[in-house]
C-alpha positions, 0 to 999 in steps of 0.5 A: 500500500502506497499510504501508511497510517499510524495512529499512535504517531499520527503520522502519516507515510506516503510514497511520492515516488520510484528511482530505477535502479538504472539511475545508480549505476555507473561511478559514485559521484554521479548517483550521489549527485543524483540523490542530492538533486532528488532531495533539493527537487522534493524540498522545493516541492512539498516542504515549502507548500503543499501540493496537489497528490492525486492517486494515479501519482502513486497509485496506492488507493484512497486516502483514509477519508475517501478522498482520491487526492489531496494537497499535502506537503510532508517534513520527512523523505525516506528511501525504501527498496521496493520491487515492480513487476518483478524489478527492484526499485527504489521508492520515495517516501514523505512522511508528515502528520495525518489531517483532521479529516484522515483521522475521522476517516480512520475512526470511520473505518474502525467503527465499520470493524468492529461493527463487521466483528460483532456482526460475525460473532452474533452470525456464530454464536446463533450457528452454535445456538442452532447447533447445541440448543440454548 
C-alpha cells in the first residue's frame, strides 16, 4: 500500500515516488549527485507548500477519508527498496502528520470493524445456538 497510517504517531507515510535502479549505476559521484538533486527537487516541492497528490501519482488507493487526492506537503523523505513487476526499485517516501479529516476517516473505518466483528460473532454464536440448543 502506497499510504501508511499510524495512529499512535499520527503520522502519516506516503510514497511520492520510484528511482530505477538504472539511475545508480555507473561511478559514485554521479548517483550521489543524483540523490542530492532528488532531495533539493522534493524540498522545493512539498516542504515549502503543499501540493496537489492525486492517486494515479502513486497509485496506492484512497486516502483514509475517501478522498482520491489531496494537497499535502510532508517534513520527512525516506528511501525504501521496493520491487515492480518483478524489478527492484527504489521508492520515495514523505512522511508528515495525518489531517483532521484522515483521522475521522480512520475512526470511520474502525467503527465499520468492529461493527463487521460483532456482526460475525452474533452470525456464530446463533450457528452454535442452532447447533447445541440454548
Amino acid at each position: 500500500m502506497a499510504i501508511r497510517y499510524d495512529s499512535k504517531t499520527k503520522r502519516v507515510k506516503q510514497k511520492i515516488s520510484t528511482l530505477s535502479m538504472y539511475s545508480f549505476e555507473g561511478e559514485f559521484f554521479k548517483a550521489i549527485k543524483y540523490l542530492q538533486d532528488e532531495l533539493k527537487s522534493l524540498k522545493e516541492d512539498y516542504t515549502k507548500s503543499t501540493k496537489q497528490i492525486m492517486e494515479y501519482d502513486y497509485k496506492g488507493g484512497a486516502y483514509s477519508d475517501g478522498a482520491r487526492e489531496k494537497k499535502v506537503s510532508f517534513d520527512k523523505f525516506f528511501i525504501e527498496e521496493g520491487e515492480y513487476e518483478g524489478d527492484k526499485e527504489l521508492q520515495i517516501w514523505g512522511e508528515r502528520d495525518i489531517l483532521p479529516e484522515e483521522i475521522e476517516g480512520l475512526k470511520e473505518k474502525e467503527r465499520k470493524e468492529e461493527a463487521s466483528r460483532t456482526e460475525y460473532k452474533r452470525k456464530q454464536f446463533e450457528i452454535l445456538k442452532k447447533e447445541f440448543g440454548e
